[in-house]
C-alpha positions in Angstrom: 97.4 133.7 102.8 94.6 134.9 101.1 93.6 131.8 99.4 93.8 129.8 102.5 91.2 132.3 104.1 88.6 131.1 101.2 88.9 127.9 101.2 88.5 127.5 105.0 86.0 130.2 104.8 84.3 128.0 102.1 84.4 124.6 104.6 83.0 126.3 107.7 80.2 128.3 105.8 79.5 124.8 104.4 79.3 123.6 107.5 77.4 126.5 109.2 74.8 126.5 105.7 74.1 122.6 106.8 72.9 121.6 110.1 70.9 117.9 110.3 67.3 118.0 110.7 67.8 118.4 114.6 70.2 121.8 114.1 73.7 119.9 115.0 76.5 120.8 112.3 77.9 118.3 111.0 81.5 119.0 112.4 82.9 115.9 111.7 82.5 116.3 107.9 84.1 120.0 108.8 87.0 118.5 109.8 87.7 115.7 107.5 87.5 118.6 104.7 89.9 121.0 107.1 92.3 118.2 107.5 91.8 117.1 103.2 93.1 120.7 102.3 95.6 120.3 105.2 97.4 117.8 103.4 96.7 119.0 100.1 98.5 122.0 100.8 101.6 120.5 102.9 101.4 118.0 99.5 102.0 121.0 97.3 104.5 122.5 99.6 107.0 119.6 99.6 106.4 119.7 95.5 107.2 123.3 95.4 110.4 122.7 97.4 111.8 119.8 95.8 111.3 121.9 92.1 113.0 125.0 93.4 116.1 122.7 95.3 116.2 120.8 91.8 116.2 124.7 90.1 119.4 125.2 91.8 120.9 122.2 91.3 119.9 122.7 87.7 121.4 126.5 87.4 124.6 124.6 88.9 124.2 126.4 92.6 123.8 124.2 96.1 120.2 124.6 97.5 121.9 124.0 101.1 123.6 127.6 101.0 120.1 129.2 100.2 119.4 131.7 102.8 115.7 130.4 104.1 114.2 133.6 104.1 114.7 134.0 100.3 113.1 130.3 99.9 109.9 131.5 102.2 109.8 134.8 100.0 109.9 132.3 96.8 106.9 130.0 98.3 104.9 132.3 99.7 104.6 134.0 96.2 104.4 130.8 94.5 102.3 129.4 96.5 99.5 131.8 97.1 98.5 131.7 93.2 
């Protein structure tokens, strides 16, 4: 997904843009940010799921007999705004 691209592209030229006085990158702070918008995203995935099961139940239809490629069509458009 497109938006994933910029924000990791974001946190690595961070990193790359801010080496210590001595030239090392500060990786660590890389990764803490990587794994931050890790769970950000898996936070916003288990949201987006539970609305669109709660959607069906809503419209009176059973999430369970969903085929999953029409849920991972839904997300992946949802989700990339």
């Amino acid at each position: 997904m497109e938006k994933d691209r910029t924000v990791i592209c974001k946190i690595i030229s961070n990193m790359l843009d801010n080496p210590d006085k001595s030239g090392i990158y500060p990786t660590s702070t890389c990764y803490t940010s990587l794994e931050l918008y890790i769970e950000q995203v898996r936070i916003e995935a288990l949201g987006w799921a539970l609305a669109d099961a709660c959607i069906f139940l809503d419209q009176g239809r059973d999430p369970r007999t969903e085929n999953v490629p029409g849920i991972l069509k839904r997300a992946l458009e949802d989700l990339s705004k």
